[in-house]
C-alpha positions as CSV (number, residue, x, y, z in Angstrom):
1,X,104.2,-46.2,-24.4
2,X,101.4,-47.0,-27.1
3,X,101.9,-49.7,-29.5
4,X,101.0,-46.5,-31.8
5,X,104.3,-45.2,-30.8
6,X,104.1,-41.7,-32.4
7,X,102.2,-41.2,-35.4
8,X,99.5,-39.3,-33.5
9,X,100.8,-35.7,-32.8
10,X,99.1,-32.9,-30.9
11,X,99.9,-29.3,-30.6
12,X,97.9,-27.7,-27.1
13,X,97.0,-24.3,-26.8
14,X,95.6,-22.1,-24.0
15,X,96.0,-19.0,-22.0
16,X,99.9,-19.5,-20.6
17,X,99.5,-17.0,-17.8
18,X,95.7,-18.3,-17.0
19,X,95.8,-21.8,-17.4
20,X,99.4,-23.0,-17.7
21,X,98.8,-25.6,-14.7
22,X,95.9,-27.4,-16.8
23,X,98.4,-27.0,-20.2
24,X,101.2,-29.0,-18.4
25,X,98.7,-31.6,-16.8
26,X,96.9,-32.0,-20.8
27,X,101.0,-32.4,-21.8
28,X,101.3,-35.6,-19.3
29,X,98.0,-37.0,-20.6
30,X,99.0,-37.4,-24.0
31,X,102.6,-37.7,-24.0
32,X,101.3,-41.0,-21.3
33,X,99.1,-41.9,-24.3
34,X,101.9,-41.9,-26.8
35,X,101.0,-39.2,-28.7
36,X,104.1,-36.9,-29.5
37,X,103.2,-33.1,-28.6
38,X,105.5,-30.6,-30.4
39,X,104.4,-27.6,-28.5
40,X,104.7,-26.1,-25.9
41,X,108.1,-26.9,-25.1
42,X,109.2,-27.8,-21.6
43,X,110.5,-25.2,-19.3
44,X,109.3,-22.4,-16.9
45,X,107.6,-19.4,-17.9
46,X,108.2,-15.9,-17.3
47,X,105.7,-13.0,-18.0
48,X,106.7,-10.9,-20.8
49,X,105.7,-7.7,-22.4
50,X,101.8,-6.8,-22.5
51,X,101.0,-10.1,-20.4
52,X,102.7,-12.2,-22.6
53,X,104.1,-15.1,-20.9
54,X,107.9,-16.6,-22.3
55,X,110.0,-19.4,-21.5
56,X,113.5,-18.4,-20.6
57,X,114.9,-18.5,-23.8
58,X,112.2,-16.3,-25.4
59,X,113.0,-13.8,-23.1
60,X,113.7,-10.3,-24.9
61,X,112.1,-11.9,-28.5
62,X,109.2,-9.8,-30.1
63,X,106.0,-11.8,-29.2
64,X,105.5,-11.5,-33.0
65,X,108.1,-13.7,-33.7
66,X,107.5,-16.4,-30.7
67,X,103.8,-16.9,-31.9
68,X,104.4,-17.2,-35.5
69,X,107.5,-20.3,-34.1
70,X,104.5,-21.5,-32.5
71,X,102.2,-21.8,-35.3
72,X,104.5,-22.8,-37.4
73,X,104.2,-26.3,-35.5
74,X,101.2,-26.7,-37.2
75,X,103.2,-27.8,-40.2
76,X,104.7,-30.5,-38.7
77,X,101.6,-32.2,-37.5
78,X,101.3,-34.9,-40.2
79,X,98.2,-36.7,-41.2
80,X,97.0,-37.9,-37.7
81,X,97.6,-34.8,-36.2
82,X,95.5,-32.4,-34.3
83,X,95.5,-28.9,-32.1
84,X,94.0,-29.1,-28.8
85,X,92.9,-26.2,-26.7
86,X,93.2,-25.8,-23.1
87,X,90.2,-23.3,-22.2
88,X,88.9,-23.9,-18.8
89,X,85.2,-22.5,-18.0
90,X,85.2,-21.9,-21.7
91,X,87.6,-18.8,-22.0
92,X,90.5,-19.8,-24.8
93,X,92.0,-16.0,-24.8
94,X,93.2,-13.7,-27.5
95,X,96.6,-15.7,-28.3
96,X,94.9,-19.0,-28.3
97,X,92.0,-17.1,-30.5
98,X,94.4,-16.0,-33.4
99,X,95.6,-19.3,-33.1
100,X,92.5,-21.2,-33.3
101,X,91.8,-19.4,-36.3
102,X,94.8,-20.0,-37.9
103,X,94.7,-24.2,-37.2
104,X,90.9,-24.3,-38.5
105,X,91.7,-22.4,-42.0
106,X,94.5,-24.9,-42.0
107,X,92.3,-27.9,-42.0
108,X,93.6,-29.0,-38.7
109,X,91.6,-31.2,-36.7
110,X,90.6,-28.9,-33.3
111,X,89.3,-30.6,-30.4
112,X,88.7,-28.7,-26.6
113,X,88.7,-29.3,-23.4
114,X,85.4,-27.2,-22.9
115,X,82.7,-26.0,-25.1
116,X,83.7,-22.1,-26.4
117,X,82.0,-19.0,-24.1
118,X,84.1,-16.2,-25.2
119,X,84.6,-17.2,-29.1
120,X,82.2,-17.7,-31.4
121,X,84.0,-20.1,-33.3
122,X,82.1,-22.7,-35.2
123,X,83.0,-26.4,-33.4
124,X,81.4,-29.5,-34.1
125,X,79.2,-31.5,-31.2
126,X,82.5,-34.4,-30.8
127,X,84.8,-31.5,-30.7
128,X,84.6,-31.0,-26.9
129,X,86.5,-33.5,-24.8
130,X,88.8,-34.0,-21.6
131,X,92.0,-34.9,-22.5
132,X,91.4,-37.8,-20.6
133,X,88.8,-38.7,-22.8
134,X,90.5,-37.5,-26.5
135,X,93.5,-39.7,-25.5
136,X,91.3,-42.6,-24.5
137,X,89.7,-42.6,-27.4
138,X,92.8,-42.6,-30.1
139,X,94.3,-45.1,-27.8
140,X,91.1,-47.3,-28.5
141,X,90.3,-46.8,-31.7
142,X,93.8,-45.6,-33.2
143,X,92.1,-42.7,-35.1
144,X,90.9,-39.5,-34.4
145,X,87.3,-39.3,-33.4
146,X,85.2,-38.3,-36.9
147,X,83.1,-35.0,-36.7
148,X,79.5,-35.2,-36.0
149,X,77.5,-32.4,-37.4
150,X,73.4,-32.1,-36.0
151,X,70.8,-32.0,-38.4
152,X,69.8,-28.2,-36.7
153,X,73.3,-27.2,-38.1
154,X,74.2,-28.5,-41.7
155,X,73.6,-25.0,-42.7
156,X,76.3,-23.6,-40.5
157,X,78.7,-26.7,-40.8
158,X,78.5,-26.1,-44.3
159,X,79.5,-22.5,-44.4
160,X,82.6,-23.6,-42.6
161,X,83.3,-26.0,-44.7
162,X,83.2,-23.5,-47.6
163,X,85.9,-21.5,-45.6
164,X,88.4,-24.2,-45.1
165,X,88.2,-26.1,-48.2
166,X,91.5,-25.4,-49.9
167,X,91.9,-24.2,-53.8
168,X,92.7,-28.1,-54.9
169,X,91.5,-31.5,-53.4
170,X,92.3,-34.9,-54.0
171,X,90.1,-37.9,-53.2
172,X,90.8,-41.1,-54.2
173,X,88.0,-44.2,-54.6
174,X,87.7,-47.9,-55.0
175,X,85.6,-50.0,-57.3
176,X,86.1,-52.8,-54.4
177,X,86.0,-56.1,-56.2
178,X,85.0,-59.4,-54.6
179,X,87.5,-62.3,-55.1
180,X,85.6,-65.4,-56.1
181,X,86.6,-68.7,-58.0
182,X,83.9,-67.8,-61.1
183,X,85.1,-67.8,-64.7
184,X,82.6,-64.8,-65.4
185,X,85.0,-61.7,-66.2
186,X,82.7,-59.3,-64.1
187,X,83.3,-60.1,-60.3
188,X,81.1,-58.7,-58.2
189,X,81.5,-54.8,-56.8
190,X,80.4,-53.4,-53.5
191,X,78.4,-50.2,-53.9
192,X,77.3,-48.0,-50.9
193,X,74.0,-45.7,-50.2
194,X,75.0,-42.6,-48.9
195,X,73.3,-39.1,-47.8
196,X,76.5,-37.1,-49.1
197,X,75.4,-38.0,-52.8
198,X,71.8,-37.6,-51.7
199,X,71.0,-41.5,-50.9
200,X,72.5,-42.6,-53.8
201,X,75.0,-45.4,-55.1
202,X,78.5,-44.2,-54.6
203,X,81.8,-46.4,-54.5
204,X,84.1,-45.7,-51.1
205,X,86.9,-43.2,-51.0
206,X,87.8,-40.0,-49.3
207,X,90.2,-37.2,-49.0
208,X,94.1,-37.7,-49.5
209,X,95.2,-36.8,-45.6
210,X,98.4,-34.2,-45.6
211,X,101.5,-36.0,-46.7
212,X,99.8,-38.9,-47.3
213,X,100.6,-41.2,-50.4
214,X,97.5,-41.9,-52.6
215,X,97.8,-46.2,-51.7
216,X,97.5,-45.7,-48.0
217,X,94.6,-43.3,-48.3
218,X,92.4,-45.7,-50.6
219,X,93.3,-48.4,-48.0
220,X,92.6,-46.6,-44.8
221,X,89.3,-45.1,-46.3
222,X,88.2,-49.0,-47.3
223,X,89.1,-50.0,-43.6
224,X,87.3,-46.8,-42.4
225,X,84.3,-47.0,-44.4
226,X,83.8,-51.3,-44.7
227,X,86.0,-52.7,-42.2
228,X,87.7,-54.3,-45.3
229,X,91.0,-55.3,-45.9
230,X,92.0,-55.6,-49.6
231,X,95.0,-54.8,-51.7
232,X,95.3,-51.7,-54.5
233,X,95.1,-53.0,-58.0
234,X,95.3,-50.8,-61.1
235,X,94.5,-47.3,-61.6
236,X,91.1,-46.8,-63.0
237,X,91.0,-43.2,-64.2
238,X,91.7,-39.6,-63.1
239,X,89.4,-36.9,-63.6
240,X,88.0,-33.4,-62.7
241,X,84.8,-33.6,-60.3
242,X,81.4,-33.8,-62.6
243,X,79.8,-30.5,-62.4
244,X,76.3,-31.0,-61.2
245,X,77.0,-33.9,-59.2
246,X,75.6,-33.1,-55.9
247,X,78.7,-32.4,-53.8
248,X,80.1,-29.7,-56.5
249,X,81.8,-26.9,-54.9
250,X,82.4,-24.0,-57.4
251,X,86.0,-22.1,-57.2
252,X,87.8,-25.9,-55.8
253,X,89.8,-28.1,-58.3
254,X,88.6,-31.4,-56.9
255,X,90.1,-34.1,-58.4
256,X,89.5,-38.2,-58.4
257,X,91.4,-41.0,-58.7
258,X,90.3,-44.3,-58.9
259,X,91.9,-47.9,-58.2
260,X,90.6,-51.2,-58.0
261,X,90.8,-52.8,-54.6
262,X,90.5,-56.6,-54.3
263,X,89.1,-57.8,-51.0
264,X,88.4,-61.6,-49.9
265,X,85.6,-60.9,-47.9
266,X,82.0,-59.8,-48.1
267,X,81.3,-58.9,-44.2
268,X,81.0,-55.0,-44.6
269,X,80.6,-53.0,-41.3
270,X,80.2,-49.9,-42.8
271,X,80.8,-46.7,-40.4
272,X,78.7,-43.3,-40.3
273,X,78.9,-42.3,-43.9
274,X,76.7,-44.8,-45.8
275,X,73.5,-46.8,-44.2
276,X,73.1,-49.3,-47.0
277,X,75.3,-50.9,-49.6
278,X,75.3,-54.1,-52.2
279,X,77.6,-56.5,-53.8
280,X,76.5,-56.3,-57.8
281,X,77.6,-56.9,-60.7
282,X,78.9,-54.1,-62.9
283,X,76.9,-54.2,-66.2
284,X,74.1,-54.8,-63.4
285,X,74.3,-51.9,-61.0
286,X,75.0,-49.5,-64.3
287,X,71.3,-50.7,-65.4
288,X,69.4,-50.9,-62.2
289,X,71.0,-48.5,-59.7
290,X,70.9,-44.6,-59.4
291,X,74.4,-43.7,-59.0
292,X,75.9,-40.5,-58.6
293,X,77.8,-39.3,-61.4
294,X,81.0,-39.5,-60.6
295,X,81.2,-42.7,-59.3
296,X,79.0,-44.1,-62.5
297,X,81.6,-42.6,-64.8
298,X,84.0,-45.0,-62.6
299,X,82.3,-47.9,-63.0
300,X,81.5,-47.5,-66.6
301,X,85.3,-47.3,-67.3
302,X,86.0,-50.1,-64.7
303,X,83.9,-51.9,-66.9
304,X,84.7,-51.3,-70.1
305,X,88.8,-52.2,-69.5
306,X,86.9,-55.7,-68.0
307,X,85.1,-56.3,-71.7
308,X,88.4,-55.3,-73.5
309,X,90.6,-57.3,-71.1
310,X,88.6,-60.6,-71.7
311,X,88.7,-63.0,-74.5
C-alpha cells in the first residue's frame, strides 16, 4: 500500500453494461495506489430493468433508489477526494451523465479517462487522464493534480465557476512572517504577485477544503503556494469579501480569515498561482506596493496590533 494509506478517495463511474471490464480494471489501479474507492462495490452484475445493470443484491430495487445510494457516496469523499469516469472512446452514458452533473455542482474534483464526445460538459485541459496516469500522479505528488484553464477559455471556465460556487465560502490567508533575530517590531512579510487579483500584491491563502479545519487549510495552502513550512500564530481578523476587489462575486457570502504564519525560511518556490513575490516590511509594502484590497485591509490590521503590541 501507499505511505498515503487512505486519505485519497475516489468514486468511478461509467456505463456498467458497456464498460464494466475497464471499471473493474480502473478499481485495481487505484485501490493498488492506495487510494480507497467507495463505489462501485464488488460483486457481479446482472442487467436490470430498461438496461439497467444491478449487483445481486440490488436485484428487484427501483433504479431510482440504487442511483441516488450511489450518489450519495459523494458525501463521503472528504477533502482529497475525487469522481473518476470510465468513458472509453469518449461515450460516459446517460447514468454516468446525471451523475457527472450531480459531482460537478457539488464541487467535486472530476477527472476522465478520455476527453467527452457525447457530453458537452465543460472539463478542464488536466482533467483527462489514464488511471494509470491519475494514480501515478497522486502517488507522486500526494495531491490531486490542480486545474489548468487556457487562456482561449477563461470565459467559459468562468461561467462554470459561477455555476458551482456555493451560497458561502471560506478562505483563509497568511501574513507569513519571517523569523529573524532583529529587535525591530516589524519582521519582514512575504507578499505575492498574482493574476487572480490582476498582478497585484496579495498575501497566500485559499479555500477551506470540505471537512477541513481552518489550521490545516492555511498550512497546506502555504506549502502549496511557497513550499513553506511554518506554524499558525494568532488570528488576524475575519471579514466579508471587499466589494470591488477584483475577484467579487455578487449573490456569494465569501468570507476571510486571517492568521499569522511564522516560517524560518526565505526559499519560496512558489507554484502556478503567483509569478513574483517579496519579503517587505509592513509599514513598507502598505506605502510602496499596490495591493489588492483585501489583503491590504489585512496587513494594515497586522500592523497596527504590531504598533500597539510594542513598547
Amino acid at each position: 500500500m501507499s505511505v498515503m494509506a487512505t486519505q485519497f478517495r475516489c468514486i468511478i463511474h461509467g456505463s456498467f453494461s458497456k464498460h464494466f471490464d475497464e471499471i473493474r480494471r480502473a478499481v485495481d489501479v487505484f485501490r493498488s495506489a492506495g487510494i480507497k474507492v467507495l463505489a462501485p462495490k464488488d460483486g457481479e452484475l446482472k442487467p436490470g430493468p430498461d438496461g439497467f445493470a444491478l449487483f445481486d443484491d440490488e436485484i428487484g430495487q427501483d433504479p431510482r433508489l440504487v442511483e441516488l445510494l450511489y450518489l450519495h457516496n459523494l458525501k463521503r469523499l472528504g477533502r482529497n477526494g475525487f469522481s473518476y469516469f470510465v468513458n472509453p472512446d469518449g461515450y460516459i452514458g446517460a447514468s454516468a451523465s446525471y451523475e457527472l452533473g450531480i459531482a460537478q455542482l457539488t464541487n467535486v474534483q472530476c477527472f476522465f479517462s478520455h476527453k467527452l464526445s457525447d457530453h458537452p460538459a465543460y472539463t478542464h485541459h488536466r482533467s483527462v487522464r489514464s488511471a494509470d496516469a491519475l494514480a501515478d500522479y497522486i502517488m507522486s505528488k500526494r495531491s490531486l493534480p490542480p486545474s489548468y484553464v487556457k487562456s482561449n477559455e477563461k470565459h467559459i471556465h468562468k461561467l462554470w465557476e459561477d455555476l458551482m460556487v456555493p451560497g458561502s465560502i471560506v478562505a483563509t490567508g497568511a501574513i507569513i512572517e519571517h523569523q529573524t533575530r532583529s529587535s525591530s517590531s516589524e519582521k519582514e512579510v512575504l507578499l505575492v504577485k498574482t493574476h487572480k487579483w490582476g498582478h497585484r500584491y496579495s498575501i497566500v491563502g485559499g479555500k477551506v477544503r470540505r471537512n477541513e479545519r481552518l489550521d490545516s487549510a492555511l498550512l497546506r495552502e502555504v506549502m502549496e503556494e511557497t513550499k513553506l513550512k511554518g506554524a499558525v500564530g494568532r488570528h488576524i481578523c475575519t471579514f466579508d469579501q471587499i466589494k470591488g476587489s477584483g475577484y467579487y462575486r455578487g449573490g456569494v457570502q465569501h468570507i476571510f480569515v486571517d492568521h499569522v504564519v511564522q516560517v524560518e525560511s526565505k526559499a519560496v518556490e512558489l507554484n502556478h498561482e503567483a509569478q513574483d513575490y517579496l519579503w517587505v516590511r509592513p509599514s513598507d509594502a502598505l506605502a510602496e506596493l499596490d495591493i489588492e484590497p483585501n489583503a491590504r485591509t489585512t496587513l494594515e490590521l497586522y500592523l497596527g496590533q504590531l504598533l500597539v503590541r510594542s513598547p
